[in-house]
C-alpha positions, 0 to 999 in steps of 0.5 A: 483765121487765127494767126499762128502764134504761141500764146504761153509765154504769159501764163504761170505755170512752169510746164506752159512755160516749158511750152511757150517757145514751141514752134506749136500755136498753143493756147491755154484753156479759155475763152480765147481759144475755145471761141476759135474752135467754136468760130472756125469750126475746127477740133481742138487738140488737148495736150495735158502733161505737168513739169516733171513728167518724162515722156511729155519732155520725149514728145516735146522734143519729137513732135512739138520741136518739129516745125513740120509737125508743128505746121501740121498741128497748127493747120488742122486744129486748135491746139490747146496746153494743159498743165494737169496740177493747175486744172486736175478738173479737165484731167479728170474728165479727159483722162477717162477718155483714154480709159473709156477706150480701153487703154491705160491713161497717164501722161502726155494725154492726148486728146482730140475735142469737138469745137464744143469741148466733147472728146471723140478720140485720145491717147498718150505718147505718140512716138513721131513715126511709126514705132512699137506697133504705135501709128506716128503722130502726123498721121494721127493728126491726118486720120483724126482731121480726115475723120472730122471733115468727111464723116462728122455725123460719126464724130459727134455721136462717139463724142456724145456717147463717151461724154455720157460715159464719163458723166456716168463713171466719175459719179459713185452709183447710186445705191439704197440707203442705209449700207455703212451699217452692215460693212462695220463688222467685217470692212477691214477684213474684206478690203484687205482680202481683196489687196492681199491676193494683188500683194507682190508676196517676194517684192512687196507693193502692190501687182507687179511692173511698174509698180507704185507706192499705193499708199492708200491700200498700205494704210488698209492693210495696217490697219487691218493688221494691228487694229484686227490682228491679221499678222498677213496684212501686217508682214505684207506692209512690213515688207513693202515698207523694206523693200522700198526703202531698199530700192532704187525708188529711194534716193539712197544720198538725199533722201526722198522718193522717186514716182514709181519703179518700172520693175517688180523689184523697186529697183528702176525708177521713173525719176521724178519726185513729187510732194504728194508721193513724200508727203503721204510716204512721210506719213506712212513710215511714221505709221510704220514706225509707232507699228513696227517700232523699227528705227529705219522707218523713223530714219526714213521719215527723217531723211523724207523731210531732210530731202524736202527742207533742203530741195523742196521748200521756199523761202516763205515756207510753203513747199515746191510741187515736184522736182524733174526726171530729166537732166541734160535731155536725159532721164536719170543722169542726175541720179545714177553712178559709174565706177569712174564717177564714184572713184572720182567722188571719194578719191583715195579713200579706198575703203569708202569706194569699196563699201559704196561700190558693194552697199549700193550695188554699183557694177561696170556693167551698171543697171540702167538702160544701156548706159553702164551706169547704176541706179543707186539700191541697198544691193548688200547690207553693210554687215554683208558689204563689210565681210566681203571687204575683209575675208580673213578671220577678222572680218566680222569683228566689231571695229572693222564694222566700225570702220565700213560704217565710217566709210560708208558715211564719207562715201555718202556725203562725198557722193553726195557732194559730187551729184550737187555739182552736177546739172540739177533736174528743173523743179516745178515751183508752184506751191499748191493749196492741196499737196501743201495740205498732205505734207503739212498734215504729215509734217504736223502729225509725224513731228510728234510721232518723233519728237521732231518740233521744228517739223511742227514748227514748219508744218505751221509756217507752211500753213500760215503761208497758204492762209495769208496768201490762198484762203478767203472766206474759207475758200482755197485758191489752187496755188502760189507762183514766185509768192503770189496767188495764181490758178485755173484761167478761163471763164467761169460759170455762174458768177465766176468772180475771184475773191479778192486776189484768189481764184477758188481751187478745187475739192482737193484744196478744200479737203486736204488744207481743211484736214491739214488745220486739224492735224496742226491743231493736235500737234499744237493745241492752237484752238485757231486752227479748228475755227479755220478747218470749220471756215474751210468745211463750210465753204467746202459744203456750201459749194461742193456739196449737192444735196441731190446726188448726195455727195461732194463735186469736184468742182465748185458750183462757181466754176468753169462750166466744163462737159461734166462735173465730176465728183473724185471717188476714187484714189490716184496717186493721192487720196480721192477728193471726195473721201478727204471731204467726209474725212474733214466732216466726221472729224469735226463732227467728232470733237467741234459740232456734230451738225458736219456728221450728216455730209459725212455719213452721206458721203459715206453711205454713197460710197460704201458699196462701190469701197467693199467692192473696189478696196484698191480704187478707194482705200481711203474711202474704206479707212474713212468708213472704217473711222465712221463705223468703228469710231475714233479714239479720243485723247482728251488732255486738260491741263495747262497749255504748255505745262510739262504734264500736259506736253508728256500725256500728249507725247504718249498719245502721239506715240501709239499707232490710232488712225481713228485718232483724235488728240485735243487739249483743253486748258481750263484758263482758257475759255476758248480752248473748250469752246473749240472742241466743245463735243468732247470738252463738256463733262471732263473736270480738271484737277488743280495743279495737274494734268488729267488725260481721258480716252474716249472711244464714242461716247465711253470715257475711261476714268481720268489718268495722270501719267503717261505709263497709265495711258499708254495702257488705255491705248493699248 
């Protein structure tokens, strides 16, 4: 029998390392551990979580800390560690575990494997007693040991079937061919239907507690909203853009966004901040702003980046996955106030302690738990705060408003100043292939919305980073740690072997990084980055693709050989692997080489049906078919690469809200240039001395156009 030894301390990930000193004979995934179940006979206990995840610090500390517990657990099974942002294919498996019962799944997951890797059992969070109608967590280990000892045959048949559940529920039904034809004319009018009757009509967002950004169903309804004119759609993503920023779900001093809100209001926050959340939330109020053409939309997205530049990048220039809910073993001491602290933060400025107690909604009784503290919310406008303030009949003079602004602007950085003082919550400091692919889109896509070029500039620095360091041969590896290529331990099936220093990532890397390169080439007009998003494409068919499905697996066919491959149809918190490869395709298909147009139908044409049905699970399935079926938009600039008359037709195209966009410039001194985006180059002539713009919706061009008020008509 196998020691009882801790084995994460050699491992790189930042939550196996929250782990490694757990009185817990943990393992990570692997050879090692998994020939142990297999040799012994005994079940595996999976526990999978990440770095910034609340309650896995709460059952750490009540279970995992507890040498009795810990005994326990060492005693009866392998215990296995899993860092769900290093291996998003095992949580994809084993999450539906959960889901299959009848449960909603999240994290901690809690799962409980036959020696040959089968779930026959899972949950979430286990309180360590019993408590809130939830068994305790010895004896859960008891009753699932007692179950695997003395009545196996019953085991392995629940194993077998919830192993052929998930094999079937994470593949997209098989359907006739031939259904994205008919979801063109009315696609966007069905989905959004299907949102507007789950949209909180007084809160915005989507259902009701807790409640979620669900950026993917935002991007339907605007969609829906200014492309087809649905003025409800449209007011429901304008409310919920307000609302959020309105609420504790937004840091009201650094800027960013928090997880989700455990309540209606976006009020209460999970704490935690995640790249993937501020990266797709960068994107939307971009959107919002080229929509809506409201300034705090533009000023959200700036303090978005203003939070990631300051906290969230390193020093190479890629991008940290997630900053922590917890401080001082509490959740949210870091980002709530009290009178006291707000006092002791502006000292004698009383008129900044009295805007910011009414801006932000500050109380002696507070907000939050049982604390007396306050989560931080636009409780008051500043007009609002300002007449409260100054009752008599000067208050809702100009300069007395002047004057509250000022005050609150010092409140703001004073508070600001105080929190930095403050024990800070941990950061999870990987750098990942496919959340670094969404914000450097974002970055890239959103600088040229605001005339904002250092975001451009960073987009570009991040990217440059990854490809050095993760991309060979068009291959993604799965993450950075401490600057250096890291990823998915264990064996590998087939040949398995990493190339060079880089271990293959996942569909999600491949996808998000590809379309990141395509984002970047609009915004810099570097025909580089469409050869790169071509190598990355290639690879990604050559090893995702399945021709007999038809569609794209989330794993390569050099990977791990898990119980089932899965294949990401649907969105989480970020868009579905599987919708971002057809995504990747069609694009390429539009402006470099329409040989990428058939996986990209495929793909789509698998989906389809199962995206009419479900708008909610796969959004961004139905803005992909919605590009396929309505075709993109096309800005063609021929000119001279960085002259002012090509710069200011393409700052015009960047302003206007076009999702099915597709923005290139092609300089005639430049052979490459064309040859990069040869579908939509040929057949464009140039005029000498000047720049000439096209609009090209499908194979229709508009006549040539030279100035940007001329454009800007033709996007209308």
């Amino acid at each position: 029998m196998a020691a009882h030894k801790n084995r994460l301390a050699s491992e790189s990930s930042p939550y196996l390392l929250q782990h490694a000193h757990n009185p817990v004979a943990w393992y990570p995934w692997g050879a090692e551990a998994l020939d142990l179940a297999r040799r012994e006979d005994k079940p595996i206990l999976l526990s999978i979580g990440y770095a910034a995840c609340h309650w896995c610090h709460v059952m750490e500390r009540e279970s995992f800390e507890d040498e009795a517990i810990a005994q326990h657990m060492n005693d009866l099974f392998v215990n296995i560690k899993v860092d769900r942002e290093e291996r998003p294919d095992l949580d994809h498996i084993y999450q539906l575990v959960v889901q299959l019962m009848g449960r909603s799944g999240g994290w901690p997951l809690t799962v409980f494997l036959t020696p040959d890797q089968r779930p026959f059992f899972a949950g979430t969070y286990f309180p360590p007693k019993d408590a809130l109608g939830m068994p305790g967590f010895p004896k859960v280990l008891d009753k699932i040991a007692d179950a695997f000892r003395k009545r196996r045959d019953d085991v392995e048949q629940q194993a077998q079937e919830i192993t052929e559940a998930i094999e079937r529920a994470q593949r997209a039904p098989a359907r006739a061919a031939g259904v994205v034809a008919p979801a063109s004319s009315d696609l966007l009018r069905r989905a959004s239907r299907q949102l507007l009757a789950r949209l909180d009509p007084r809160h915005g967002g989507i259902g009701s507690r807790p409640k979620f950004p669900n950026t993917m169903a935002l991007d339907v309804l605007l969609r829906r909203g200014v492309l087809e004119g649905d003025r409800v759609a449209a007011e429901g993503v304008e409310l919920t853009l307000d609302r959020m920023r309105d609420g504790g779900i937004w840091d009201h001093l650094r800027g960013g966004f928090h997880r989700y809100s455990t309540d209606e209001r976006w009020l209460v926050p999970h704490f935690e901040k995640m790249l993937y959340d501020n990266a797709l939330l960068l994107r939307l109020y971009a959107d919002g702003f080229r929509a809506f053409r409201k300034p705090i939309y533009a000023e959200t997205a700036r303090e978005i980046v203003g939070y990631l530049f300051a906290e969230m990048r390193d020093p190479e220039g890629g991008f940290y996955a997630s900053q922590d809910a917890d401080s001082e073993g509490s959740e949210g001491k870091f980002f709530v106030w009290t009178l006291d602290q707000l006092r002791d933060a502006v000292g004698e400025d009383r008129l900044a302690y009295d805007v910011a107690r009414l801006v932000f909604g500050i109380t002696e009784e507070g907000n939050f738990e049982e604390s007396g503290a306050t989560v931080l919310s636009q409780h008051r406008t500043l007009e609002q705060a300002a007449a409260v303030i100054d009752e008599g009949a000067g208050g809702g003079s100009s300069t007395h408003l002047d004057r509250c602004r000022e005050a609150l602007a010092r409140a703001r950085a004073a508070m600001l100043a105080a929190r930095e003082a403050r024990p800070r919550p941990a950061r999870d400091d990987k750098v990942l292939a496919s959340w670094n692919g969404l914000l450097i889109g974002a970055l890239a896509d959103a600088g040229r919305a605001l005339d904002e070029p250092a975001w451009v500039d960073a987009a570009a620095r991040a990217f440059a980073l990854l490809e050095r360091k993760l991309i060979r041969g068009g291959r993604v590896g799965r993450y950075l740690k401490d600057g250096a290529p890291a990823g998915a331990k264990g064996e590998r099936g087939g040949s398995g072997a990493a190339l060079g220093d880089v271990r293959p990532g996942f569909l999600d890397d491949q996808a998000y990084l590809g379309n990141a390169a395509l984002d970047l080439y609009e915004a810099t007009s570097d025909p580089r980055y469409v050869g790169v998003a071509r190598a990355i494409a290639d690879a990604m068919i050559a090893h995702h693709w399945d021709e007999a499905t038809p569609g794209f697996f989330f794993t390569p066919d050099d990977g791990d050989a898990l119980i089932a491959r899965t294949q990401d149809i649907y969105d989480q918190a970020a868009p579905s692997a599987a919708s971002m490869a057809a995504l990747l395709c069609l694009r390429l298909s539009e402006i470099a080489d329409e040989r990428y147009l058939s996986p990209a139908e495929r793909q789509l044409e698998v989906l389809a049906p199962t995206a009419l049905e479900n708008a909610f699970g796969l959004g961004q399935t139905v803005c992909v078919l919605d590009r396929l079926t309505r075709g993109a938009v096309t800005i063609v600039v021929i000119g001279e690469a960085g002259s002012a008359a090509a710069a200011e037709l393409a700052r015009e195209a960047f302003k206007a809200y076009l999702p099915n966009r597709a923005i290139v410039l092609v300089d005639p001194g430049r052979p490459e240039s064309a040859a990069a985006v040869k579908v939509v180059a040929e057949g464009k002539p140039a005029r000498p001395g000047e720049a000439v713009a096209y609009t090209c919706r499908g194979r229709t061009c508009s006549a040539p156009v030279t100035t940007p008020a001329d454009l800007k008509a033709l996007l209308g």
